[in-house]
N, C-alpha and C positions, 0 to 999 in steps of 0.2 A: 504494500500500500504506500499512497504519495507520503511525503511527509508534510507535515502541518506545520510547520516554523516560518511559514509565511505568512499565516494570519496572524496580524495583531491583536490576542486577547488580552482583555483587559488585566489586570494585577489579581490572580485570585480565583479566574476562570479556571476549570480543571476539565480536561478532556478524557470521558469515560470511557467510549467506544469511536471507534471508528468502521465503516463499513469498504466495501472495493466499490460497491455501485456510486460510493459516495455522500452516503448521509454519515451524517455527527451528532454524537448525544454528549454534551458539556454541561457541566455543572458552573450556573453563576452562586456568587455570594449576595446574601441581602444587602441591598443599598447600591445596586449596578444596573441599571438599566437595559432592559433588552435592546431596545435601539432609542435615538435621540429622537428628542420632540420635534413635531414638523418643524422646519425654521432653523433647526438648529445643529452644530456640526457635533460629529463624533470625538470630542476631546476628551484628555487625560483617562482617569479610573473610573470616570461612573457610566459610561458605555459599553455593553459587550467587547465591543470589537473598535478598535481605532481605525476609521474610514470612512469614505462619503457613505450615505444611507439613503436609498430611494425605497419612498413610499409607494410606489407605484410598483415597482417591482419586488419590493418585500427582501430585499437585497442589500447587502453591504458592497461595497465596490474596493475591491482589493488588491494592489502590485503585490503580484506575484513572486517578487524576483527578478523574473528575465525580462523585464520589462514590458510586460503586460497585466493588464486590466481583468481580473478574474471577481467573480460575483461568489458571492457566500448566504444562500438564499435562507431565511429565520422563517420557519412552521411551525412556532408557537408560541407563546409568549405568557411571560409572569410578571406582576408588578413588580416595582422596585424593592420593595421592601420585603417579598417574598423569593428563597434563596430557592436551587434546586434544578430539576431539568430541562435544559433545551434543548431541542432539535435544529440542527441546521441541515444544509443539503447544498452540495458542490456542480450540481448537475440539474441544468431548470426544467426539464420533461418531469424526473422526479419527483422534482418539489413540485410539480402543480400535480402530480398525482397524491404526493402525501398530505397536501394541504385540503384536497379534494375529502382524502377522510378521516380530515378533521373537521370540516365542514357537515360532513354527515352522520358524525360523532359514532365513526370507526373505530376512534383509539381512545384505549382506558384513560383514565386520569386518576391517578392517585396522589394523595397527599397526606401528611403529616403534621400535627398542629400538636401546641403544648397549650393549654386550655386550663381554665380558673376552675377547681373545685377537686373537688378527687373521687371524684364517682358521678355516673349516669342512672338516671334512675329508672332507663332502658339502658342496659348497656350497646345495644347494636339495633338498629331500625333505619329509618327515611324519613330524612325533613323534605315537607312540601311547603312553601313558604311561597306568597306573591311578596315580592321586590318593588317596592317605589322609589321613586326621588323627592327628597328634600326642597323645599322652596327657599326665596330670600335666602339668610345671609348664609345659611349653609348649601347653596344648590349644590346637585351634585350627587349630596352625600345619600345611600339607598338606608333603607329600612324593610324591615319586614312587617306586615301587617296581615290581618284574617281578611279575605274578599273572595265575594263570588266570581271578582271580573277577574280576566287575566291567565295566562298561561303562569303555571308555580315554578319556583326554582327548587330543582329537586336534588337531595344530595343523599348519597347509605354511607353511615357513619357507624364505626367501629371500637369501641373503649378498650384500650391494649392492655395500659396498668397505670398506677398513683405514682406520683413524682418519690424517690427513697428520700428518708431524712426528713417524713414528718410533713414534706411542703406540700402547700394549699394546691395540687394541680396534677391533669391525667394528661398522659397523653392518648391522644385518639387519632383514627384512619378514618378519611374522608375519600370520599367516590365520587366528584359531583358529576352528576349525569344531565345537568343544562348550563351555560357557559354565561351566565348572568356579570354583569359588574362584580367583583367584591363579595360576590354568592356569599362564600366559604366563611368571609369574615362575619358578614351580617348574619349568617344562620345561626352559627356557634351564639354570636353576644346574644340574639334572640333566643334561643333554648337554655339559656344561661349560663354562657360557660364559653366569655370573649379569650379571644386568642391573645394569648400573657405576649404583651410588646405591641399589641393594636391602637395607634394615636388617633383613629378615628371614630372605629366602632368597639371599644373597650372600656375596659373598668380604669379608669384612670387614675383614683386613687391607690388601687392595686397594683398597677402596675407603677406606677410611682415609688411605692412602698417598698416593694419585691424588687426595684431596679435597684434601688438605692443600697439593701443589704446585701444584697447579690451580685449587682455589675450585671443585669440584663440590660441591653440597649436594641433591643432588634425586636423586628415583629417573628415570634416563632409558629412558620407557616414554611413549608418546606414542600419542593414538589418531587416525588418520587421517579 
């Protein structure tokens, strides 16, 4: 297989597999960006990858080396603040066929979350939840609410085991099987039990509390 010492990954990115056809599975860390915001370039550590980034193409634009122009095409995407798996792909037939099912929710999704409490009172089911958006000075931000209107976001959630050493928190497997905004964060804080490190949808005096004797600074959301 080629080598990969031609893309510039960010400080921290780890390369888990690599394929011959040419897909990549790399691991980012929380707080690095899958790709830059429309508008903006690919600088320093908080972008996957150092290079120009078209939206259009879903693509990084990459020297190769020998003096050409190669594409580093991104099939999937995690927020910032959530650490874990990406897909890339070296060859564009492929990626428009791996992205095709994603689109038709071909491929699993799993994640890992470290969550407030130390026990479920189901340990393992399906949250259905309708998602809205926030008005005024928070737009944006979703909620979960009970409504007849709307397609649900739907997640199978699994309770593994209780944090050792006494602490307030489980961790749990998440499945979500609709690709909502924020699904994962909004579901957890709604069934009670926000994801330890969430500054939007969390217990913030918890997580306040628990940073400060611990040294947690990160949202722990993790994609498998």
């Amino acid at each position: 297989m080629d080598s990969l010492d031609w893309i510039p990954f960010s400080r921290g990115v780890r390369v888990l597999a690599q394929h011959p056809l040419g897909l990549l599975a790399v691991e980012k860390p929380a707080g690095v960006m899958a790709h830059p915001n429309p508008g903006e370039k690919s600088e320093g550590d908080a972008v996957l990858i150092h290079g120009n980034y078209s939206m259009e193409e879903e693509a990084f634009h990459v020297r190769d080396g020998a003096g050409g122009i190669r594409r580093v095409y991104l099939l999937n995407r995690l927020d910032s603040p959530t650490s874990g798996v990406l897909l890339l792909c070296l060859e564009a037939s492929l990626a428009d066929k791996v992205k095709k099912l994603f689109a038709q929710h071909q491929v699993a999704k799993r994640y890992l979350a470290v969550v407030r409490g130390r026990g479920l009172r189901t340990p393992r089911g399906t949250w259905q939840d309708v998602l809205t958006k926030s008005k005024g000075p928070e737009a944006g931000v979703r909620s979960a609410v009970k409504s007849a209107g709307g397609p649900p976001a739907i997640t199978l959630y699994r309770w593994e085991r209780a944090a050792e050493g006494g602490l307030p928190l489980s961790l749990l497997q998440l499945e979500p099987r609709t690709g909502r905004t924020h699904q994962l964060r909004v579901q957890t804080a709604k069934h009670g039990h926000p994801i330890l490190g969430d500054r939007t949808y969390g217990d913030f005096d918890f997580n306040k509390n628990l940073g400060s004797a611990r040294g947690f600074k990160r949202l722990f959301l993790h994609a498998c």
